[in-house]
C-alpha positions, 0 to 999 in steps of 0.5 A: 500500500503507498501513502496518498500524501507522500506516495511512499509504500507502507508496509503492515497495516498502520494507520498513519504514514510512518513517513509524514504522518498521514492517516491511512484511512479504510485500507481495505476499501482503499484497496478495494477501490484500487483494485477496482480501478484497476479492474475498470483499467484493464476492462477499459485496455480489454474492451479497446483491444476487443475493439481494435480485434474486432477492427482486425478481424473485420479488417482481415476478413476485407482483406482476404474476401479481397485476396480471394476476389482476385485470385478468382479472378487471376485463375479465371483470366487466366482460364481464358488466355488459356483457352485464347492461346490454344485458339492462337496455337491451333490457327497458327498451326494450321497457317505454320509452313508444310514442309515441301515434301510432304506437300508435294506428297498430299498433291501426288495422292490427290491427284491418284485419287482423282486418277484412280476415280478417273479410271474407274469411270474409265474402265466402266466405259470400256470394260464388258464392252464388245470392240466392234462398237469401236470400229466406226468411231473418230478420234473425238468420239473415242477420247469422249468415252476414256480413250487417250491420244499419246504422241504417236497417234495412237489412242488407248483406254485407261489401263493401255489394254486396248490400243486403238490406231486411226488412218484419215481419222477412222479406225484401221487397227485395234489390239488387245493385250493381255490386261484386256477385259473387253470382248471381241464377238462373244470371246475375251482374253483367256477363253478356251481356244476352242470358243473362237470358232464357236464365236466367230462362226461364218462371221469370221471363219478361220483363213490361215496362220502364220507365226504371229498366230492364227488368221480369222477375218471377214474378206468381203468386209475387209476385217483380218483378225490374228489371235495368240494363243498360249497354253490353249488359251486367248493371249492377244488379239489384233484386229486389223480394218480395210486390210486386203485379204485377196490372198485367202478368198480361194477357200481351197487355199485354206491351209494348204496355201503352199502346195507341197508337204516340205515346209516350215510349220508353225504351232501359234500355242506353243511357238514351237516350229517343225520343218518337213523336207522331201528328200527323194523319195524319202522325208527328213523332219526337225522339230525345234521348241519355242527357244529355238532348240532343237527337240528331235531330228530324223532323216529317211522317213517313210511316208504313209499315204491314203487311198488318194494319195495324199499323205496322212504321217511321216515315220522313222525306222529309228523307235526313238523318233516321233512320228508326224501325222496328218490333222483334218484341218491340214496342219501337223501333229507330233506323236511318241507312238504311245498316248495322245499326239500334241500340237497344231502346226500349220505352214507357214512358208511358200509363195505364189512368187517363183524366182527360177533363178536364183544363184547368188549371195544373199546378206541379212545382217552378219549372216550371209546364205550362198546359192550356186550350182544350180542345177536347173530352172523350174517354173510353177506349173512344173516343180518337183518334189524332192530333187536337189537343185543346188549346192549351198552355204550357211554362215551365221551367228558370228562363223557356225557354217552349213553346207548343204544341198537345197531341195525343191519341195513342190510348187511354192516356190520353197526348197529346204536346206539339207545338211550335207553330212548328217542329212538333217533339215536345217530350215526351209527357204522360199524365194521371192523375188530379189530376196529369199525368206529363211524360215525353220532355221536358227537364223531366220529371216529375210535375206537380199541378193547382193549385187 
């Protein structure tokens, strides 16, 4: 307790101030009311800081809805240049440089896929459909429905199956290549080989052969056809308009064109090649394969004839050798002697064209054929059949040589090269006039007289 005068403390409970004498009056009371005034201090200092907490927390909570707002509004502004910068980085994207291959390339496929659609609209114009609608089109007319014209002049369908060649604007030839899904008169590529006459009928009967393969056409009409076959089946057609077939109106001449059995014989399935020879009274054959070697070769044949002397096959002493024999449509076929014979082998060499003198060189290329002493002069109403004629020599294929002995082989102008020491054909040849045709040979071809 402190003295109210002096403001000293007082310890004890005295009633006067041992210092200046004051009388301490209601001590108790006195604390009492210090001890209360204090209290209402305290209360006083609590009830500000209350307020001032108050003021705080009001304070605090301003500021944090304040932090809150704003944040919210950071992420949502945020949220939106997201949103705006993957529309930004899509557009650019889109406008950013391609690099040139990859350009080059998404044209290239474009344009095969407008080309595949152009082919396939195409190829339903010209697949399924019969040629012979081709036949009086013009140039315009066959671009209208797919066709092409290249530099050649030539005009072709989509895939280049069907190739078309004009002549004063009208068509003069139509090939058909293996690819060809078109039809000609009732056949396509691939039927059977036996279809075609079926097919063709009288419209288009079968006139001849040759290398190339075999000869239908319509003579009054001027249409030749030549077919391709390989393994009994249509490999190629070709089909030539205006062509000039006076050479098979005789229907007579039909296969047996050249008369004479000496000749070269061509089977148009297989490509492989047979010559005949008449040597004396006797015959000598060698059949080559389709590349050009030699499968069997036979000399002092007997001949079999029938009751009008024509002859029906041609055969060995020798059981090893195969036998030829006569078909009813004039060609050849080949027997072993056991099971079926095989091939169709029609001629294809002879002219109407005799040369009765005909010593001389002949040059094709390297390859070089000598004729000398000839023996005689023959014309066409007079030839005999097997008689030697003259001496000759071969040089070919870079220096392999023949010599040997022609011999005249009927009257189309045919005489067959006969070797000198085995007796074997080596090929047959035709004259004509100037130049000699060497077919059934390993040096086929046509040859010129040199001067």
């Amino acid at each position: 307790m402190y003295c109210k005068k002096c403001g000293k403390e007082i310890k004890g409970k005295e009633k006067f101030c041992p210092y200046c004498g004051e009388k301490i009056k209601n001590n108790e009371e006195e604390e009492r009311k210090v001890d209360e005034q204090k209290l209402d201090e305290q209360r006083i200092e609590k009830g500000q800081s209350n307020e001032e907490n108050n003021q705080s927390v009001k304070q605090s909570h301003k500021v944090k809805t304040r932090k809150q707002f704003t944040v919210g509004k950071i992420i949502g502004i945020a949220a939106m240049l997201v949103i705006i910068g993957i529309g930004i980085y899509s557009q650019v994207k889109d406008e950013a440089p391609v690099d040139p291959s990859k350009k080059q390339e998404e044209k290239e496929n474009t344009a095969q896929d407008k080309k595949t659609d152009t082919k396939a609209k195409a190829d339903k114009k010209t697949d399924n459909i019969d040629v012979e609608q081709y036949f009086d089109k013009s140039g315009k007319e066959l671009e209208k429905i797919g066709f092409k014209k290249d530099d050649s002049g030539k005009y072709e369908n989509e895939d280049g199956s069907i190739v078309i060649e004009m002549k004063d604007d009208a068509v003069s030839s139509i090939s058909m290549n293996s690819e060809c899904k078109s039809e000609f008169h009732g056949i396509k590529i691939g039927d059977e080989r036996e279809k075609i006459e079926k097919a063709f009928g009288d419209t288009y009967p079968l006139i001849g052969t040759d290398e190339g393969g075999d000869i239908y056409g319509n003579i009054d009409k001027k249409i030749e056809i030549e077919i391709k076959t390989a393994q009994n089946k249509i490999r190629t057609i070709m089909i030539n308009l205006d062509f000039d077939l006076s050479g098979y109106e005789d229907p007579d001449a039909i296969f047996t064109d050249y008369p004479g059995i000496g000749g070269t014989y061509y089977d148009s399935d297989t490509g492989e090649r047979l010559v005949i020879a008449e040597v004396g009274y006797e015959y000598a054959y060698t059949y080559y394969l389709a590349d050009g070697s030699i499968a069997d070769t036979a000399t002092e044949c007997s001949g079999n004839f029938d009751d009008e002397n024509n002859i029906e096959s041609i055969w060995s002493d020798d059981p090893t050798k195969h036998g030829i024999e006569k078909r009813e449509d004039g060609g050849f076929e080949i027997s072993s002697g056991v099971g079926q014979p095989w091939g169709n082998f029609r001629k294809i060499s002879g002219t109407d064209v005799i040369t009765t003198n005909f010593e001389g060189t002949y040059k094709n290329g390297d390859d070089s054929i000598v004729i000398y002493k000839q023996a005689m002069d023959f014309d066409n109403d007079n030839i005999p059949g097997g008689s030697d004629i003259a001496e000759m020599y071969v040089s070919y294929n870079g220096g392999s040589i023949i010599n040997g002995i022609l011999y005249t082989q009927g009257g189309d102008g045919t005489v067959a090269i006969i070797d000198e020491t085995t007796g074997e054909p080596r090929g047959i040849i035709t004259f004509e006039d100037g130049k000699i045709v060497v077919t059934g040979s390993m040096f086929d071809g046509t040859f010129k007289l040199t001067k």
